[in-house]
C-alpha positions as CSV (number, residue, x, y, z in Angstrom):
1,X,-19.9,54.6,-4.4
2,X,-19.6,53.8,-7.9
3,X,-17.4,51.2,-7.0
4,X,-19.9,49.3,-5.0
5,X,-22.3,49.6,-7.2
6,X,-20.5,48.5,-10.3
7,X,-19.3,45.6,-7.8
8,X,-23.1,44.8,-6.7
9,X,-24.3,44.8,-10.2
10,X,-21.6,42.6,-12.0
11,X,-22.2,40.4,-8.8
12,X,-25.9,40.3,-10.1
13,X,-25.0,39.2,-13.4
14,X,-22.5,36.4,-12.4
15,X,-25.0,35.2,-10.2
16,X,-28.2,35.0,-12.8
17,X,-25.7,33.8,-15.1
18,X,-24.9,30.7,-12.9
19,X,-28.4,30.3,-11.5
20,X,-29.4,30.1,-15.2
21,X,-26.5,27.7,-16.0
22,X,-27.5,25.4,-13.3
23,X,-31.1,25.5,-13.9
24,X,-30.6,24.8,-17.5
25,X,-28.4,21.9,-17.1
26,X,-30.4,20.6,-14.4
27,X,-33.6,20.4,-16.9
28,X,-31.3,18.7,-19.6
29,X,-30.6,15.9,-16.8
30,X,-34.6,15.8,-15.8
31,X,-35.2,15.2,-19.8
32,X,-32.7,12.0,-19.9
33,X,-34.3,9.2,-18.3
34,X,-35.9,6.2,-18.3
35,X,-39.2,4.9,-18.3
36,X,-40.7,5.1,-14.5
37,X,-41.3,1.3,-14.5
38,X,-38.5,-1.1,-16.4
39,X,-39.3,-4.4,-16.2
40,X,-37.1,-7.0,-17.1
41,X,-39.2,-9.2,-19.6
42,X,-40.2,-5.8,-21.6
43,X,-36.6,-4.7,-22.0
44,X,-33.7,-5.7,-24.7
45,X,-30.7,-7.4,-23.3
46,X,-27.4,-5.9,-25.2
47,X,-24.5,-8.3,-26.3
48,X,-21.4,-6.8,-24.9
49,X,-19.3,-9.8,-25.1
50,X,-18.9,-13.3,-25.7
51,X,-21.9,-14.9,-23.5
52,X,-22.1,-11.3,-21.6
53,X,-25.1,-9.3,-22.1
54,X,-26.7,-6.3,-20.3
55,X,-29.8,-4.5,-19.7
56,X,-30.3,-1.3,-18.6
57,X,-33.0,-0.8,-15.5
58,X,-33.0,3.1,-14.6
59,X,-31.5,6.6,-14.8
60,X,-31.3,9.9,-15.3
61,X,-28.8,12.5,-15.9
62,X,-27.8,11.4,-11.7
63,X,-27.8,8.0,-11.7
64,X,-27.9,4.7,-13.7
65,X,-28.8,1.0,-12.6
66,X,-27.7,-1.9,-15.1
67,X,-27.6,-6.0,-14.9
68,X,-25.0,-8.0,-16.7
69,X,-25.7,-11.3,-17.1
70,X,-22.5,-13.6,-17.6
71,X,-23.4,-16.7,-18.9
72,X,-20.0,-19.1,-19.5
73,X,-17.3,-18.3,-16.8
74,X,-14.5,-15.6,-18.4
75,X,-13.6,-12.0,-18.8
76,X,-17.2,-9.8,-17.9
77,X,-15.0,-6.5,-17.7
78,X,-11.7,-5.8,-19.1
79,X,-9.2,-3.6,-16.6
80,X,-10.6,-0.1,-16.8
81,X,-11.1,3.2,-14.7
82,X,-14.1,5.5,-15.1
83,X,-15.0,9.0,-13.4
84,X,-18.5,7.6,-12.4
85,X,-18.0,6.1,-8.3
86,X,-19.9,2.6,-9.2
87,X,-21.2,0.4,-6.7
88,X,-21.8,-3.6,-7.8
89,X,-24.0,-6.3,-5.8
90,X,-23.7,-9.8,-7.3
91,X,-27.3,-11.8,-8.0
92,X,-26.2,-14.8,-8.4
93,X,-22.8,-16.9,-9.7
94,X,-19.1,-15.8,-8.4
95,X,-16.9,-13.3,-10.2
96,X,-13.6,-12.4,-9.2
97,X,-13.3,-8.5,-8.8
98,X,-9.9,-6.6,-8.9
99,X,-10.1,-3.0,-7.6
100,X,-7.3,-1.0,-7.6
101,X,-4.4,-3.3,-5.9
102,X,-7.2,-5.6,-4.5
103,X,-8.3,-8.7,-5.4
104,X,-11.6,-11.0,-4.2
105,X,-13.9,-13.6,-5.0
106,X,-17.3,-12.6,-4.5
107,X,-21.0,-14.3,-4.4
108,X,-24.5,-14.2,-4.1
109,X,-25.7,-11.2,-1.8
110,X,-21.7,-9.7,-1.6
111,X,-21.3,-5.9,-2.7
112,X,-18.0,-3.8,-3.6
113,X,-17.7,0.0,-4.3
114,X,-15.4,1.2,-7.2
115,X,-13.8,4.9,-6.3
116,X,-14.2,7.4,-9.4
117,X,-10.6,6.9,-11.5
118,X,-9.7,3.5,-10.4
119,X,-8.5,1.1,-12.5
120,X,-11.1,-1.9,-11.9
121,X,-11.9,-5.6,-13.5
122,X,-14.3,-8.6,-13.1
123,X,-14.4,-12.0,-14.0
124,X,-16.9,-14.8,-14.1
125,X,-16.0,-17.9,-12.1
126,X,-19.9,-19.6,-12.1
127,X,-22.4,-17.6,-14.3
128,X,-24.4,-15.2,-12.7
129,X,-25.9,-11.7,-12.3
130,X,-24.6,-8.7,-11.1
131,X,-26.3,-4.9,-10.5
132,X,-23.9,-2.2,-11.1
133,X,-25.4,1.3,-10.6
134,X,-23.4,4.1,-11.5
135,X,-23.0,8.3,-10.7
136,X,-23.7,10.0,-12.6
137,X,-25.2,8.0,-15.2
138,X,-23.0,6.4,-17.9
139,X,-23.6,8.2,-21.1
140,X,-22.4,6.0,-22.8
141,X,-24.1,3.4,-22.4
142,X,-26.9,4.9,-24.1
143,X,-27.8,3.7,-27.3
144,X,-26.8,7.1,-30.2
């Protein structure tokens, strides 16, 4: 008996101490966002490269929505891999994206999906826009 009830007890604890956990973490996401509205002619552009720049449209702690604009063709991202699964529609112009092993030319109106950890890379053939969003949000793009 006193088994079971040490057993139901500690049980109670774990679980108020994970419900708390979640809960608390949960409101630190709800606190990081954005404004409701982000409109493009009220929001900084931020040079991350020769003739790249990029403005961030949405998030929270979830999820994140941001446009590059690559204005001369070249490198728009270097090789890299991320935890965040990303998923990219192109505006306008035609980039050349390497994902993993795979290589394409995309344009206006095409989409790709990056798998979390894949080693990815993108460059501009014509100038143009593209939308990556990302899960969950990428931290650090955020301004410190």
């Amino acid at each position: 008996m006193k088994k079971v009830l040490f057993s139901a007890m500690m049980m109670a604890l774990f679980t108020a101490g994970t419900v708390s956990a979640i809960t608390e973490n949960a409101e630190k996401m709800e606190k990081t966002r954005s404004k409701t509205f982000v409109c493009e002619n009220e929001t900084k552009w931020e040079t991350i490269g020769d003739g790249i720049t990029r403005q961030i449209l949405g998030y929270d702690g979830h999820i994140m929505m941001v446009k590059i604009k690559a204005e001369k063709a070249g490198p728009v991202g270097v090789e890299h891999a991320h935890y965040h699964p990303q998923v990219t529609y192109v505006s306008s112009g035609k980039f050349e994206f390497t994902i993993g092993n795979e290589k394409k030319v995309v344009t206006a109106g095409d989409g790709m999906y990056m798998e979390p950890d894949v080693r990815h890379s993108c460059i501009c053939i014509e100038p143009g826009v593209i939308v990556d969003c990302f899960s969950p949000m990428r931290e650090d793009f955020l301004k410190k």
